[in-house]
N, C-alpha and C positions, 0 to 999 in steps of 0.2 A: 371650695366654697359651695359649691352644688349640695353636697355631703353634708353643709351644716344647716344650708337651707332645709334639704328635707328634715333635716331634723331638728331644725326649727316649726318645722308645719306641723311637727306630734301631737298627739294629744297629748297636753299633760306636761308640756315644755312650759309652759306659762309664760311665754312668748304674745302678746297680742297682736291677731290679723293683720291691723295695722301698719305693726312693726314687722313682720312678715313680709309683708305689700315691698316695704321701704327695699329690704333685702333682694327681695324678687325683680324690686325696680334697676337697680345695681347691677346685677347680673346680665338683664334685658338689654339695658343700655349701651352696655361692652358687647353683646352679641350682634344686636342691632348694625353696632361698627364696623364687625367683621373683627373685630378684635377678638380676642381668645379669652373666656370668659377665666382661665387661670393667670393672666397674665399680671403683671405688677401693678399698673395703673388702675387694675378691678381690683385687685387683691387688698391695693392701700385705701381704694373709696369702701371697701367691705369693713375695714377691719376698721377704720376712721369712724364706721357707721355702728360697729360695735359697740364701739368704746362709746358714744356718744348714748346712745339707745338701749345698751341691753347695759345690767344690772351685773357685777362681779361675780356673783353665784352664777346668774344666765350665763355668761360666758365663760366658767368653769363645768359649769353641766355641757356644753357643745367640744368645750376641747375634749373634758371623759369621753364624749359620745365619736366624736372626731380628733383628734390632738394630733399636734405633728409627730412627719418620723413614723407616724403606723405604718406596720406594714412593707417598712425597708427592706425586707429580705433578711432578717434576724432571727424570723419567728422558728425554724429550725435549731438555733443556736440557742434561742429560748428554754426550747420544747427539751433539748436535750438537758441545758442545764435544770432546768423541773423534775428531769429522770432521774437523773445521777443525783441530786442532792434533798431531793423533797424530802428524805426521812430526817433533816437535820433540822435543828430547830431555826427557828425564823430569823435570828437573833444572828447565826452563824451563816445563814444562807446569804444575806443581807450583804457582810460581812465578804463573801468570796465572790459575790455580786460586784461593788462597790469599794470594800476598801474602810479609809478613815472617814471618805467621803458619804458616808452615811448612819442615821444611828438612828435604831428603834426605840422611840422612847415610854415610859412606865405610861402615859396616855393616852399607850393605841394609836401613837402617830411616828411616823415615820419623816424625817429630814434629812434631804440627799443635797449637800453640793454640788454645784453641779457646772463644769465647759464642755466645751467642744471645739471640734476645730475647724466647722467650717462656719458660714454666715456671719454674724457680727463677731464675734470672737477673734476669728483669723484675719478679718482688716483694725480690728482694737488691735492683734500682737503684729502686725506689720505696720501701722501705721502709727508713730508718735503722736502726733497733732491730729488722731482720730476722734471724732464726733458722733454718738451715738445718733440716729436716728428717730424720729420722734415716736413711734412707734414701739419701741422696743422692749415696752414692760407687754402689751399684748403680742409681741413676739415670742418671749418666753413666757407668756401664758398658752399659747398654742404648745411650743416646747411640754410644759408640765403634761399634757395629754400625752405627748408621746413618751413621756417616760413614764406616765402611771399605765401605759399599755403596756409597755417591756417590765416593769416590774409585777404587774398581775400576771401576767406571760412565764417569768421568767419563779417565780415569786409561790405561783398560786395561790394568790389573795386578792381580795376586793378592795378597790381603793378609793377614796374621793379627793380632789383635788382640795386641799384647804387654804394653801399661799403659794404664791410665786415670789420672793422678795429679789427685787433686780436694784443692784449695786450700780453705780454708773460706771461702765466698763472702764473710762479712762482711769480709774480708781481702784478696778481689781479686774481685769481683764485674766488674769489665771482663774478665778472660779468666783463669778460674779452673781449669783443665782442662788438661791437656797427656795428649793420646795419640799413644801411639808404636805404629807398625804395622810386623809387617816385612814386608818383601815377598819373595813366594814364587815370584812367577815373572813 
């Protein structure tokens, strides 16, 4: 949260002071406590204060800039797959990336289905009578940052986040998610 703060204070975020302040206020609050400014209670007044205050686009510009999943310790498994396959075209890299689970399409966009198996996924496939969380389309909209960084990583391309479309897991808990990326260069 820190990490979108500052990157909310940029120039050029079109983020207003204001709404800045709000963020700043949030964090202050939870430290104030002695609470851990990462912890869930901050994390839900943060992200509740998202979704209220900042704009779709604002909140896909902060996941690009921050997205979850950065930085797991993949970026070697990345770097490697960029070595080995960069010469093949995008189309086929995609392809050995991902699978059927994803497809480049004729308008420079990219749509990857997409689970996992930990976080809401793995109590949706353990739990019959599970209930998504009210949060959960700005859950995997953090999600989409982290996988537009593994595929510019992984990829060697520029991406922008364009959707997150979240299914209601009790609905399709095997792959509930479809993000579309476009690519910017």
């Amino acid at each position: 949260m820190k990490m979108m703060l500052t990157s909310m204070k940029k120039r050029g975020s079109g983020i207003p002071k204001e709404t800045v302040a709000v963020f700043e206020g949030i964090i202050q609050k939870y430290e104030a406590l002695g609470a851990p400014s990462l912890g869930p209670e901050c994390d839900r007044e943060f992200n509740d204060a998202m979704e209220t205050r900042l704009t779709k686009e604002q909140r896909f510009w902060l996941y690009e800039q921050n997205g979850g999943c950065k930085g797991t310790g993949s970026d070697s498994e990345r770097k490697t797959f960029a070595q080995e396959h960069g010469h093949k075209p995008l189309a086929e890299r995609l392809n050995l990336l991902y699978g059927k689970n994803a497809v480049l399409h004729d308008d420079n966009t990219i749509t990857v289905s997409f689970s996992c198996t930990h976080g809401y996924y793995k109590k949706a496939r353990e739990t019959k009578n599970f209930t998504p969380p009210v949060d959960v389309q700005s859950y995997f909209e953090r999600c989409a940052g982290g996988r537009l960084y593994g595929m510019e990583k992984s990829l060697g391309i520029k991406l922008k986040i364009q959707s997150a479309d979240v299914s209601p897991l009790y609905e399709n808990a095997a792959s509930p998610v479809v993000f579309t990326f476009k690519i910017v260069s």
